[in-house]
C-alpha positions in Angstrom: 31.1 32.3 19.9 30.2 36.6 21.0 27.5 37.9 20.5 26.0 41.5 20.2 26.2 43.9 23.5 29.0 42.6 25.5 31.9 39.5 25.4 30.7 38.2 28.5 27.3 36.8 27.1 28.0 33.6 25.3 25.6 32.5 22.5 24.8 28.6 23.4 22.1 27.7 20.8 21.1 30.1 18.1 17.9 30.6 15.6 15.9 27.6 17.3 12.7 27.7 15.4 8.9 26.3 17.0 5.6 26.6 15.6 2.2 26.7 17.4 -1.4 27.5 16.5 -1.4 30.4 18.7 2.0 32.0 17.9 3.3 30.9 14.5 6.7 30.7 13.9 8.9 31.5 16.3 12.9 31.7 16.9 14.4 31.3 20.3 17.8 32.9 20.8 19.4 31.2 24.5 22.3 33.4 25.7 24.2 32.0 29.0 26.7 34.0 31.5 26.7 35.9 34.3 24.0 36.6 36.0 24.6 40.3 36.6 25.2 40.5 32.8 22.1 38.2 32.1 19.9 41.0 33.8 21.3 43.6 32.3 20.7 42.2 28.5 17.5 41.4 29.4 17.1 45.1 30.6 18.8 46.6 27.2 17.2 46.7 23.9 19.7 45.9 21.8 19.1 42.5 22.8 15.3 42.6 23.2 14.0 45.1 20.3 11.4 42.9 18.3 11.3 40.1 21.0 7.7 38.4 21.5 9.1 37.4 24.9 12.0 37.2 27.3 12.6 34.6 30.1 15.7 34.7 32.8 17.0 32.1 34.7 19.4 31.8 37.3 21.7 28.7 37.7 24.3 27.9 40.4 27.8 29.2 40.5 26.7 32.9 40.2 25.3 32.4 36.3 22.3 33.0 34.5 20.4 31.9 31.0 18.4 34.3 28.9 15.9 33.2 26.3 14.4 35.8 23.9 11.8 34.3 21.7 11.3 36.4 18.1 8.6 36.1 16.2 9.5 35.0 12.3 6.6 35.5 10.3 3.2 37.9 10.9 1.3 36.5 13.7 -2.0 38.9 12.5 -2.5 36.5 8.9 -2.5 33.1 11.2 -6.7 33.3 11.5 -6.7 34.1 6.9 -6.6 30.6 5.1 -4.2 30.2 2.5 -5.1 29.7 -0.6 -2.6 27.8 -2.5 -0.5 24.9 -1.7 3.0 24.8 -1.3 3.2 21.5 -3.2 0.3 20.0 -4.9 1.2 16.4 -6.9 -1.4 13.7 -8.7 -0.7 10.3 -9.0 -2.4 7.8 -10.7 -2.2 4.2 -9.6 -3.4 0.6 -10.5 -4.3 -2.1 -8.1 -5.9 -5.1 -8.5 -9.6 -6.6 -6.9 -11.1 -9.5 -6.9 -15.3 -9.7 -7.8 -17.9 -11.8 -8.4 -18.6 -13.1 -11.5 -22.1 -12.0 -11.7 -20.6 -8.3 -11.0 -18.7 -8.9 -14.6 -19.8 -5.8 -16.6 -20.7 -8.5 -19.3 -23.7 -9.4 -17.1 -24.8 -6.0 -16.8 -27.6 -6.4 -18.6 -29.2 -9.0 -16.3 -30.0 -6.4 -14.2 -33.5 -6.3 -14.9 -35.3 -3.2 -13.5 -38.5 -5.5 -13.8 -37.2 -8.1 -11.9 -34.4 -6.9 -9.3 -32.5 -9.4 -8.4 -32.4 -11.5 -11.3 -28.7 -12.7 -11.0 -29.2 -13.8 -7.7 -32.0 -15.7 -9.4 -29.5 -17.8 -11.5 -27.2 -17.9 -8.4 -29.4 -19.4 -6.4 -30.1 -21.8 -8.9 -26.7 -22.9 -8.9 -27.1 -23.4 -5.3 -30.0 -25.4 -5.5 -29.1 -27.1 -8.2 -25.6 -28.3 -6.4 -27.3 -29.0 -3.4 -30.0 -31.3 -4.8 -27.7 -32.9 -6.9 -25.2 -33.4 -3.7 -28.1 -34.5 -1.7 -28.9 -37.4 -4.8 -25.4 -38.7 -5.0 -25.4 -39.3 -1.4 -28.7 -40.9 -1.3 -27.3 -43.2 -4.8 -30.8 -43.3 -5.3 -31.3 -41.9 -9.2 -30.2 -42.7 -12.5 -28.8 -39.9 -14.2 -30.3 -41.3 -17.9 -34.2 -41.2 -16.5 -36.4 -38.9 -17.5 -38.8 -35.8 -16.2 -36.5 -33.8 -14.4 -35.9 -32.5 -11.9 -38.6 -35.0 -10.0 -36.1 -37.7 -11.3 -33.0 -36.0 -12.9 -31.4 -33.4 -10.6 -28.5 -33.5 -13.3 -30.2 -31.4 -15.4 -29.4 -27.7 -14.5 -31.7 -26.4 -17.3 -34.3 -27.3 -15.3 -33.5 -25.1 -12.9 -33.7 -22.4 -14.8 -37.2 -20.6 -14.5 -36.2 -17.4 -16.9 -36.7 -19.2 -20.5 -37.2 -17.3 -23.8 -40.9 -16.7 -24.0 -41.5 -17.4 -20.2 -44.0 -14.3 -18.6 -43.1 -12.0 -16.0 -45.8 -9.9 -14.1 -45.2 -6.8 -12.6 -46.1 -3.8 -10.8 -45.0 -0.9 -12.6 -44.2 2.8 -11.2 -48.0 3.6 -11.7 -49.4 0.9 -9.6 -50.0 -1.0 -13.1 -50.1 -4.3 -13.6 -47.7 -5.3 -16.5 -45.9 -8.3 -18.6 -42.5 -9.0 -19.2 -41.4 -11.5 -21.7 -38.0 -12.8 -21.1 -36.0 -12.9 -23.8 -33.4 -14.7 -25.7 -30.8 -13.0 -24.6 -32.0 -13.1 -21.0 -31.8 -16.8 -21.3 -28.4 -17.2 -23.2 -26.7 -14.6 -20.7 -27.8 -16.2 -17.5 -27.2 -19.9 -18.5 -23.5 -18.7 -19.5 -23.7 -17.2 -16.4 -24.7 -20.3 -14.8 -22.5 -22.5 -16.5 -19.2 -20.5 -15.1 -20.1 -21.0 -11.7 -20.5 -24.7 -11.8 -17.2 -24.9 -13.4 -16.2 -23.3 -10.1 -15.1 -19.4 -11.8 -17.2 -17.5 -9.1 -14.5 -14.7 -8.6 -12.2 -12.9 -11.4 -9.7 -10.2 -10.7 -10.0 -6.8 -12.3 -7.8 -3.7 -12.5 -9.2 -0.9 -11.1 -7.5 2.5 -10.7 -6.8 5.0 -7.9 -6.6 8.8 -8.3 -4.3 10.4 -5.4 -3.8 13.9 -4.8 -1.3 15.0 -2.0 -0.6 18.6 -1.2 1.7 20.5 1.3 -0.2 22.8 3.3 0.6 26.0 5.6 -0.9 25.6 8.7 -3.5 28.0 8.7 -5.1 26.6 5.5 -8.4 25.8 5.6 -8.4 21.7 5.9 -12.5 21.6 5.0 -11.6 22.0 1.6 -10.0 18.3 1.7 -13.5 16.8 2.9 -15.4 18.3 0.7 -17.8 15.6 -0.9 -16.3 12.5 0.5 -18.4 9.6 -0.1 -19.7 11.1 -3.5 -19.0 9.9 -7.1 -17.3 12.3 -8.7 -17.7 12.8 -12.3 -14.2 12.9 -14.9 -15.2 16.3 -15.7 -15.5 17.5 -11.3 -11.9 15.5 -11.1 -10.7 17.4 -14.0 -11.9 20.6 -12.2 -10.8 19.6 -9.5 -7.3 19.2 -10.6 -7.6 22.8 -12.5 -8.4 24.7 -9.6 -6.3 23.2 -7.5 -2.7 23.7 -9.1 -1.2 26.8 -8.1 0.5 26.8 -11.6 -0.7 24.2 -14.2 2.4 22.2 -15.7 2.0 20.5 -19.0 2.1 16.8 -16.9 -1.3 18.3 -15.2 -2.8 18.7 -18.6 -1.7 15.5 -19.8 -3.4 13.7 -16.7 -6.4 15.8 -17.8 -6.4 14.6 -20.9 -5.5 11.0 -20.0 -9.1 11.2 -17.7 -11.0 12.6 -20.4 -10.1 10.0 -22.8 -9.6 6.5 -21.5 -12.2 6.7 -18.3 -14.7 9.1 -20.4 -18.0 9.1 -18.4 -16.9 7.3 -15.5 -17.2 8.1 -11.7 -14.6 8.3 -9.4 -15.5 7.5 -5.6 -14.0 10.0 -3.2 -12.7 8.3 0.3 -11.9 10.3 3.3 -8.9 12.4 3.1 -5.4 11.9 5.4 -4.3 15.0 7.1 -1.0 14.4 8.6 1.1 17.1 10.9 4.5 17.7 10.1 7.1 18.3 11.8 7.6 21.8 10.9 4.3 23.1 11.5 2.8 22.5 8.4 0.0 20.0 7.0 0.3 17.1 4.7 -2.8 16.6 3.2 -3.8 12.4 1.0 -7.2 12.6 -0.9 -8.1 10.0 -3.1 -11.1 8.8 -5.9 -11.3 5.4 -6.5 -12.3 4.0 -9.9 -15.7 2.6 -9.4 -17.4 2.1 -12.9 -15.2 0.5 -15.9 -17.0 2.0 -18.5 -19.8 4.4 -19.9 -22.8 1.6 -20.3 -25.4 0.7 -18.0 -26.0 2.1 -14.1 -22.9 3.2 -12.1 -21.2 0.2 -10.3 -22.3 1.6 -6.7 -25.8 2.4 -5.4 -26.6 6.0 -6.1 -29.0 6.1 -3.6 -26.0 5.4 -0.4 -23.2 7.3 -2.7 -24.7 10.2 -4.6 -23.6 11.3 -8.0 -21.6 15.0 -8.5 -21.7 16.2 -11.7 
């Protein structure tokens, strides 16, 4: 293939494009010939008008190689951050985890704020009570019909259960106050359910949870600090929503709908937002993962994770 300037210059690889941080785009245009002629293109601006840079090199057999690199976009906007993205796509996904039992939002009210820990209460009941009654049968020294447990029944598991109706609590409250709690009914019916499922061996159950992903297709002088922003925070539907709002260089209709999706089936819940991926790509720009995991199933109660290690955004 000719070229420009002169037949004796033979194009060998044309419109070779490069990116770096320092430069931008770039396209090199190789040119290989004679030497003599080589030189003389390299000298002449009708091959070298607009270059960036020029290299010559001389090969055996009397020939030479010129490279003229071009830039292809405005090198003086590399330092500005863009703004927009060039692709910017939401997904949302289910997956599947496995829990506790006692982490069942049924039991949510067990969490006492006068007596932390009270499910571990009733687990540890199940312990003991499992242990004592292993320890029995392996002794064969009781008789599961006598009286006064558990001195002489460890096959009753109600008696392992110090949280009846009625029973008193003391506590110090927020004021350095001595105060009573009464535990009630409910207290007792919830934790003995409770207590009943984990001898029958259901100590896990699998729940559906959901994950919100957001991946965008970045120049690559945008800002990536954006991405991180708030990581390790639970985000509120309405932030999310924002989020996805200000985010969307134009806002389709399936935008909207995910919106609306958020607002109405996971009203009030929080979202937890994990580390972003940033991936380079091969052609100079940025491909940028973020993602909010669905951490509380519903509106009732405290938020599934500490707020005190993941703060709230709202």
């Amino acid at each position: 293939m000719n070229f420009k300037g002169t037949t004796s210059l033979v194009l060998s690889r044309q419109a070779e494009q490069s990116y770096n941080e320092a430069t931008g785009w770039e396209t090199t245009v190789t040119y290989k010939g004679l030497y003599a002629d080589i030189e003389a293109a390299a000298a002449s601006s009708v091959y070298t008008n607009g270059a960036s840079r020029v290299n010559v090199r001389q090969e055996p057999g009397g020939y030479g190689v010129l490279e003229i690199v071009y830039p292809v976009r405005d090198t003086a906007t590399i330092d500005q951050p863009a703004d927009e993205p060039e692709t910017d796509v939401w997904t949302l996904a289910p997956y599947e985890v496995q829990r506790n039992t006692w982490e069942h939002p049924r039991y949510r009210s067990l969490d006492l704020q006068v007596d932390p820990g009270h499910k571990m209460k009733v687990v540890e009941s199940v312990d003991a009570f499992r242990n004592k009654v292993r320890a029995e049968m392996e002794a064969r020294s009781v008789n599961p019909d006598s009286a006064d447990p558990p001195a002489s029944n460890p096959f009753n598991m109600s008696a392992y259960m110090l949280f009846k109706y009625g029973q008193a609590l003391s506590y110090v409250d927020d004021q350095g106050n001595t105060q009573t709690y009464n535990y009630t009914q409910e207290n007792e019916d919830l934790s003995e359910e409770l207590a009943r499922l984990l001898l029958a061996g259901h100590e896990t159950y699998n729940e559906d949870k959901y994950t919100l992903r957001n991946t965008q297709i970045v120049q690559a002088n945008t800002s990536l600090n954006v991405s991180t922003f708030k990581t390790g925070f639970q985000w509120s539907v309405n932030k999310i929503s924002d989020r996805i709002r200000d985010e969307s260089n134009t806002f389709t209709f399936s935008k909207y709908a995910l919106i609306s999706e958020l607002l109405t089936d996971f009203s009030n819940t929080f979202w937890l937002k994990r580390a972003p991926t940033i991936s380079e790509m091969h052609n100079g720009k940025f491909e940028i993962s973020s993602e909010w995991v669905l951490m509380t199933g519903d509106a009732t109660g405290p938020t599934e994770l500490p707020v005190e290690l993941f703060p709230i955004y709202a």
